[in-house]
Backbone as a printed PyTorch tensor [residue, N CA C, xyz], in Angstrom:
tensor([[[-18.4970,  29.4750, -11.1530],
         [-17.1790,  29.8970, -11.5490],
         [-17.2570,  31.2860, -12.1670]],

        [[-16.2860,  32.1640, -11.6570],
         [-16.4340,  33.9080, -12.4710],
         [-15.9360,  33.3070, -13.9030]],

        [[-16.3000,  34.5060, -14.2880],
         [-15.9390,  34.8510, -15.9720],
         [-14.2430,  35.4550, -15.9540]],

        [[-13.9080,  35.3410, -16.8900],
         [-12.6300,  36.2400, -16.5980],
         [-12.8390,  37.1590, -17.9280]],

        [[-12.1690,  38.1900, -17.7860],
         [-12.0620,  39.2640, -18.7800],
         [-10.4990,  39.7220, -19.0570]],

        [[ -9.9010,  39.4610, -19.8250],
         [ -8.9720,  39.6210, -20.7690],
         [ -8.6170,  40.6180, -21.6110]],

        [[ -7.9700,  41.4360, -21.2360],
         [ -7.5890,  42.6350, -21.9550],
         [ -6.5760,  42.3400, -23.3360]],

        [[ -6.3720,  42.3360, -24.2570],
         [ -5.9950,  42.0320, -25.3650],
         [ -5.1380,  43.1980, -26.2190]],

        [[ -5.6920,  44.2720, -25.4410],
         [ -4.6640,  45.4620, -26.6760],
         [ -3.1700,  45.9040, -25.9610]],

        [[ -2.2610,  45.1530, -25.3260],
         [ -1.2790,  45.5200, -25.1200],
         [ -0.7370,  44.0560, -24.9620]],

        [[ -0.7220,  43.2590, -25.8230],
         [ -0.6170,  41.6050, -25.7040],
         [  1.1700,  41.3200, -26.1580]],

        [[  1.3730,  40.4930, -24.9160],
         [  3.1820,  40.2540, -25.6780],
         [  3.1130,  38.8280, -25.7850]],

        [[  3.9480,  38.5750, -27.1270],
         [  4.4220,  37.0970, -27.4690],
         [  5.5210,  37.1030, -27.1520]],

        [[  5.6990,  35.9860, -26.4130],
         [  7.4840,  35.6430, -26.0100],
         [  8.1370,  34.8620, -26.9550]],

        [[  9.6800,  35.1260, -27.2260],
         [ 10.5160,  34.3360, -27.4760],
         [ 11.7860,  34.0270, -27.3690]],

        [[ 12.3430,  33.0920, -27.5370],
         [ 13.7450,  32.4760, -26.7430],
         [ 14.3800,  34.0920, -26.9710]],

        [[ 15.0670,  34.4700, -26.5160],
         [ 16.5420,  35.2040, -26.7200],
         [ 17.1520,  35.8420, -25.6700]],

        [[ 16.6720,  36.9610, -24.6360],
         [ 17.4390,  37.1980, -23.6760],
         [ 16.6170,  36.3900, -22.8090]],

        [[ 16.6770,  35.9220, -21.4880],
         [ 16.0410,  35.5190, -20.5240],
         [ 14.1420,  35.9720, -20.7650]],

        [[ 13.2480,  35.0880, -20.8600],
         [ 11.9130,  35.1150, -20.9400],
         [ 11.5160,  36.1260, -19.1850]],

        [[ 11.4040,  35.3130, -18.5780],
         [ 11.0500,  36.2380, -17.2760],
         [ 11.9870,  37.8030, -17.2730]],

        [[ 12.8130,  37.4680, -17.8780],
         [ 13.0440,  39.8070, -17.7070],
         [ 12.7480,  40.3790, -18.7070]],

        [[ 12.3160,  40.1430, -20.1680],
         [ 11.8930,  40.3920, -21.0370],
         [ 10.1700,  40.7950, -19.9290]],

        [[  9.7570,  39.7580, -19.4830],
         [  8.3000,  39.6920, -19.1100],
         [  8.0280,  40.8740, -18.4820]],

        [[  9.4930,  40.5510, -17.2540],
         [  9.2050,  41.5760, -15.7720],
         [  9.3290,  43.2750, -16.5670]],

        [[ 10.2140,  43.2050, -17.9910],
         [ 10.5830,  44.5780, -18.8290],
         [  8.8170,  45.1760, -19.4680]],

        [[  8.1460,  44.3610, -19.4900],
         [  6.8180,  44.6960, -20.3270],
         [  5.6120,  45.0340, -19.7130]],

        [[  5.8420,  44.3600, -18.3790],
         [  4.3810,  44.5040, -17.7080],
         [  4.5210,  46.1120, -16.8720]],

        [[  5.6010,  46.4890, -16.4880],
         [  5.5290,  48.2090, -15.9720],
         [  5.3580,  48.9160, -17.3530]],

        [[  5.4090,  48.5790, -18.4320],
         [  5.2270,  49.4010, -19.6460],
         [  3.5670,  49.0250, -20.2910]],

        [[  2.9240,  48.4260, -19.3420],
         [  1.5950,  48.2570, -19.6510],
         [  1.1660,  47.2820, -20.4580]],

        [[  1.9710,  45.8650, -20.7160],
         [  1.5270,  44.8150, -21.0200],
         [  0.1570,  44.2200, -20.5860]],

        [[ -0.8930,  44.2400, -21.1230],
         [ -2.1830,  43.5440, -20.4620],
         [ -2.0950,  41.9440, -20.6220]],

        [[ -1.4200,  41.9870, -21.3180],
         [ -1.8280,  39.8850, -21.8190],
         [ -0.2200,  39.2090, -21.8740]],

        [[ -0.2000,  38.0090, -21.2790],
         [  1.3770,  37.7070, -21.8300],
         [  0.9860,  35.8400, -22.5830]],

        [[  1.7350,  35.8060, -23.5620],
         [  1.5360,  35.0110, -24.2910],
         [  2.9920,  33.8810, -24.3460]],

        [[  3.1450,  32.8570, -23.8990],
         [  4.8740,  32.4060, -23.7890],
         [  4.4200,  31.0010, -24.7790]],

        [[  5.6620,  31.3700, -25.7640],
         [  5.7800,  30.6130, -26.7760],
         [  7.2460,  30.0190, -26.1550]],

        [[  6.9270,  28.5550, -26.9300],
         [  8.2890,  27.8930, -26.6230],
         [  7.9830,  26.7410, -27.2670]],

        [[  9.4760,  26.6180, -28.2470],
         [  8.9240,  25.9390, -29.0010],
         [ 10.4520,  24.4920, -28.6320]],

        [[ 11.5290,  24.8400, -28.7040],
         [ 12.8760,  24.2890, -28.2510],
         [ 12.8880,  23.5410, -26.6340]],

        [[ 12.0800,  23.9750, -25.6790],
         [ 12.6190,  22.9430, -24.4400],
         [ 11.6560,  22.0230, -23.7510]],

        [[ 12.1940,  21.2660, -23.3240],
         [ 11.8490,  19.8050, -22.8110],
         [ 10.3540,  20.6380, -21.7220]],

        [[  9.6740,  19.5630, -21.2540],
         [  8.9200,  19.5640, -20.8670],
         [  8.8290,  20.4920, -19.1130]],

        [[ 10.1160,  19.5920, -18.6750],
         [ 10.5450,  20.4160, -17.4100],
         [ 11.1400,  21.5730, -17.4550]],

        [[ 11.3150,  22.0310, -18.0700],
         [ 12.3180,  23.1700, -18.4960],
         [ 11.4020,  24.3520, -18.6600]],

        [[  9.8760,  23.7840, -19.8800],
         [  9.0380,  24.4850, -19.9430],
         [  8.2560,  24.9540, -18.8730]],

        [[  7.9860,  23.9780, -17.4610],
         [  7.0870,  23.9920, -16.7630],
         [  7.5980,  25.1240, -15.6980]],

        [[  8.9890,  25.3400, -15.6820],
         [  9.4640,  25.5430, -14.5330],
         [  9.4720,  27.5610, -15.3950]],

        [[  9.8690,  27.0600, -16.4050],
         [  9.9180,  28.8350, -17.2160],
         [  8.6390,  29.4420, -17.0990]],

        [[  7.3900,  28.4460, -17.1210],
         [  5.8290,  28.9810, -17.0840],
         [  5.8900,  29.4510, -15.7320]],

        [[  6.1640,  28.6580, -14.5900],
         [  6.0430,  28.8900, -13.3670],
         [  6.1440,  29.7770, -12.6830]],

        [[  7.5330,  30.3460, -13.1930],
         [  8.4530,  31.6360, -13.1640],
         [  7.4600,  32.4390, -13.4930]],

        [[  7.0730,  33.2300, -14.6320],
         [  6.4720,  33.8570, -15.3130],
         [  4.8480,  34.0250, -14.4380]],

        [[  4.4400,  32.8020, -14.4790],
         [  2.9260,  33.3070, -13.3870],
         [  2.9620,  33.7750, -12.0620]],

        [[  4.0650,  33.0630, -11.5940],
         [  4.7000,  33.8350, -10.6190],
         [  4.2890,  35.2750, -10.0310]],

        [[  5.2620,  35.6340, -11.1810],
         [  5.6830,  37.4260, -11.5200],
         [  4.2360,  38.0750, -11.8750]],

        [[  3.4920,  37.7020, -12.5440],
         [  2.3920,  37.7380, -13.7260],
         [  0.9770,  37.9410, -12.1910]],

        [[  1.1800,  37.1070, -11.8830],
         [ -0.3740,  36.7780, -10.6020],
         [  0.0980,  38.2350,  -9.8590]],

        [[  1.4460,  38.5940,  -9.1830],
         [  1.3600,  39.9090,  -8.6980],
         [  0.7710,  40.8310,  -8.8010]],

        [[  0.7340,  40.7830, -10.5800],
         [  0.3630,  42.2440, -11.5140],
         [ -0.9560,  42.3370, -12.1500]],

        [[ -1.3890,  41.2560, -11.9960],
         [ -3.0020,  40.5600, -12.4250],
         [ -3.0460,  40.9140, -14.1730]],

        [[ -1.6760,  39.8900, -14.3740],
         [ -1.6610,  40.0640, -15.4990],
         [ -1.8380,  38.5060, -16.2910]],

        [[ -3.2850,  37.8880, -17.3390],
         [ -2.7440,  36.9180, -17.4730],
         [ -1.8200,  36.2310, -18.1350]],

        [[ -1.7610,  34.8260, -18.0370],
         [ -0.5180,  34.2740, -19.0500],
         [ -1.2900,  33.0880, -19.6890]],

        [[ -0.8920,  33.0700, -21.0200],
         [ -0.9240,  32.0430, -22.1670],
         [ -0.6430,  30.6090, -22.4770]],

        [[ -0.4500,  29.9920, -22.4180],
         [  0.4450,  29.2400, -22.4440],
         [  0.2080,  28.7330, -24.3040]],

        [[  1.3750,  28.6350, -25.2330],
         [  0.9200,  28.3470, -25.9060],
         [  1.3860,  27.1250, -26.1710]],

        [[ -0.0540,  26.3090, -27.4290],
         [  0.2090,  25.3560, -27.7920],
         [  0.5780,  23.9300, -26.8270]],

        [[  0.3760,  23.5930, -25.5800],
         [  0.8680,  23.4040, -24.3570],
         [  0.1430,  23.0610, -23.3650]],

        [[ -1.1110,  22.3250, -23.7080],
         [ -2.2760,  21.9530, -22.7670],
         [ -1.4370,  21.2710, -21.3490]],

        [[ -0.8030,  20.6480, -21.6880],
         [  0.1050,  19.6660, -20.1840],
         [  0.6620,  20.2730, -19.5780]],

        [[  1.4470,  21.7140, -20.2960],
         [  2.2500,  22.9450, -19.1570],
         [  1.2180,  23.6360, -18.5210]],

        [[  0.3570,  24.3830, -19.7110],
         [ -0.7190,  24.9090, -18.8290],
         [ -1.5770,  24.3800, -17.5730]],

        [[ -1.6800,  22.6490, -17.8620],
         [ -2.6680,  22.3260, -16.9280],
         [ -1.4360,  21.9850, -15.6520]],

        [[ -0.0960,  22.1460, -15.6680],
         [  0.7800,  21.8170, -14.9170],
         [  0.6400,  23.2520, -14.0570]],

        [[  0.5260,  24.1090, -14.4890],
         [  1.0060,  25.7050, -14.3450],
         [  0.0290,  26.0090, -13.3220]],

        [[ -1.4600,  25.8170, -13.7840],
         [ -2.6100,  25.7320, -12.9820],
         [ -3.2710,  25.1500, -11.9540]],

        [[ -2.1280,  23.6240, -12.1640],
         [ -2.4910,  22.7700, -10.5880],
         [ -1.6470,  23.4790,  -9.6990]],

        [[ -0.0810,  24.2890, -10.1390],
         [  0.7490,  24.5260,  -9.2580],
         [ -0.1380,  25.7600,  -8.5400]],

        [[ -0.6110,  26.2170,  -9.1980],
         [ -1.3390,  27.6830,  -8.5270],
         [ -2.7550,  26.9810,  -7.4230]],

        [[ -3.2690,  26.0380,  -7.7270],
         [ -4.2690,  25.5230,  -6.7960],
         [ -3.7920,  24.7000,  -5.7200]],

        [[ -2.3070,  24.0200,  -6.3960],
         [ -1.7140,  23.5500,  -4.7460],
         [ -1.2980,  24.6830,  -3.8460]],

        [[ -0.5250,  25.7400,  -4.4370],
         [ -0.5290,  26.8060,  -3.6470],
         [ -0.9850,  27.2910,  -2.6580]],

        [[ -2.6310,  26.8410,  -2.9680],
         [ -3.5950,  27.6830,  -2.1680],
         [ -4.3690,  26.1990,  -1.4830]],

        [[ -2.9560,  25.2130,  -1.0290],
         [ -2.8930,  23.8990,  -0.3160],
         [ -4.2740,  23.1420,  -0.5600]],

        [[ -4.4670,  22.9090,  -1.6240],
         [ -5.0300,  21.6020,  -1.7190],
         [ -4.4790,  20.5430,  -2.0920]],

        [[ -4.3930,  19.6330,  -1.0080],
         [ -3.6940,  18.1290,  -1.3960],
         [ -4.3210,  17.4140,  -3.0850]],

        [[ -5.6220,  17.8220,  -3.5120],
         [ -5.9630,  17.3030,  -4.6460],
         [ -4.9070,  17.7310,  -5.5120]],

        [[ -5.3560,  19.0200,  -5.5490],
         [ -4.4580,  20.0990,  -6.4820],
         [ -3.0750,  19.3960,  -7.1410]],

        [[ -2.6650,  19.3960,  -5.6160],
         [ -1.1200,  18.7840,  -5.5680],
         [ -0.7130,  17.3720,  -6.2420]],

        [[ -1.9600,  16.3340,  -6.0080],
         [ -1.5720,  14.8420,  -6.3350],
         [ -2.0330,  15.5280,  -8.1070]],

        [[ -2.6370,  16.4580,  -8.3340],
         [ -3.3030,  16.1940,  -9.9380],
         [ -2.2170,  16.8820, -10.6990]],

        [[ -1.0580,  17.8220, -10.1500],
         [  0.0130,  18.2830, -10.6630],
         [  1.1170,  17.3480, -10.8320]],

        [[  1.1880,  16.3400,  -9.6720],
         [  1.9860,  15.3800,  -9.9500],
         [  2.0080,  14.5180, -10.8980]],

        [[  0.7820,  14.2640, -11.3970],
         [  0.0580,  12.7140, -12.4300],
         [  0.1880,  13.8310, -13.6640]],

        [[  0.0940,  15.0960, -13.9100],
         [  0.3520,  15.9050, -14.8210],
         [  1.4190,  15.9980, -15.3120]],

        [[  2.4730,  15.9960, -14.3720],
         [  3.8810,  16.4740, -14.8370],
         [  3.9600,  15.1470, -15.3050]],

        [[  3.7300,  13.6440, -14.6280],
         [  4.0600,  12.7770, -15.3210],
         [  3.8720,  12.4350, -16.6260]],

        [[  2.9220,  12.5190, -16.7190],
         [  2.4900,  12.6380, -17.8820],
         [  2.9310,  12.8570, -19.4130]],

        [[  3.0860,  14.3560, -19.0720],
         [  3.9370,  15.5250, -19.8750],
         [  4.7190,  15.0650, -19.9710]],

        [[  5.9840,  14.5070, -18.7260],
         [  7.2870,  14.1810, -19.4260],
         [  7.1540,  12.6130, -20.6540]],

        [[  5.9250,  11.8850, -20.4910],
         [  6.0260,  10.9780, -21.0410],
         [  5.7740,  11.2850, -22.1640]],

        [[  5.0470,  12.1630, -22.3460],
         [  4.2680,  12.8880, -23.6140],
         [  5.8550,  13.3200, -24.7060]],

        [[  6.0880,  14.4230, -23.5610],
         [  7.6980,  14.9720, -24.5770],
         [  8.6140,  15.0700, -23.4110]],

        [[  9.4670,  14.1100, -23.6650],
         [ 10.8700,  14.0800, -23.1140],
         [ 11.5900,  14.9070, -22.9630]]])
């Protein structure tokens, strides 16, 4: 497995107020190296689908993302990126994830 290397001196923390993804898409042409998404207010699906968004945008720019506090979004965020790249595992381990999560927090 590579190493990854993480640039840290142009690091953004997100938070609720105008839309998270244009705040994001506003930071990374201004040289954001790191993005960090805090969320502390929404449900589980709500979160997964706002992370989603965001790596989305983020994998274009080879910029990474955070997830904080949020092991079940993150590991949701990360199967979605390995089903992507069509693995049926990927896919069944995102599913048993999300379940999960929602059971975890409603």
């Amino acid at each position: 497995m590579q190493s990854v290397s993480i640039d840290y001196s142009r690091y953004l923390v997100t938070d609720r107020g105008r839309s998270t993804l244009e705040s994001v898409q506003a930071a990374v042409p201004g040289g954001v190296s790191c993005v960090q998404l805090r969320e502390k207010t929404a449900g589980t699906r709500e979160f997964v689908a706002e992370a989603r968004s965001i790596q989305a945008f983020l994998k274009a720019h080879r910029v990474p993302l955070i997830i904080n506090d949020r092991l079940d979004v993150a590991l949701a965020v990360v199967s979605a990126i390995a089903a992507a790249d069509d693995s049926r595992k990927a896919a069944a381990d995102l599913r048993k994830t999300i379940r999960r999560a929602g059971e975890m927090h409603p």
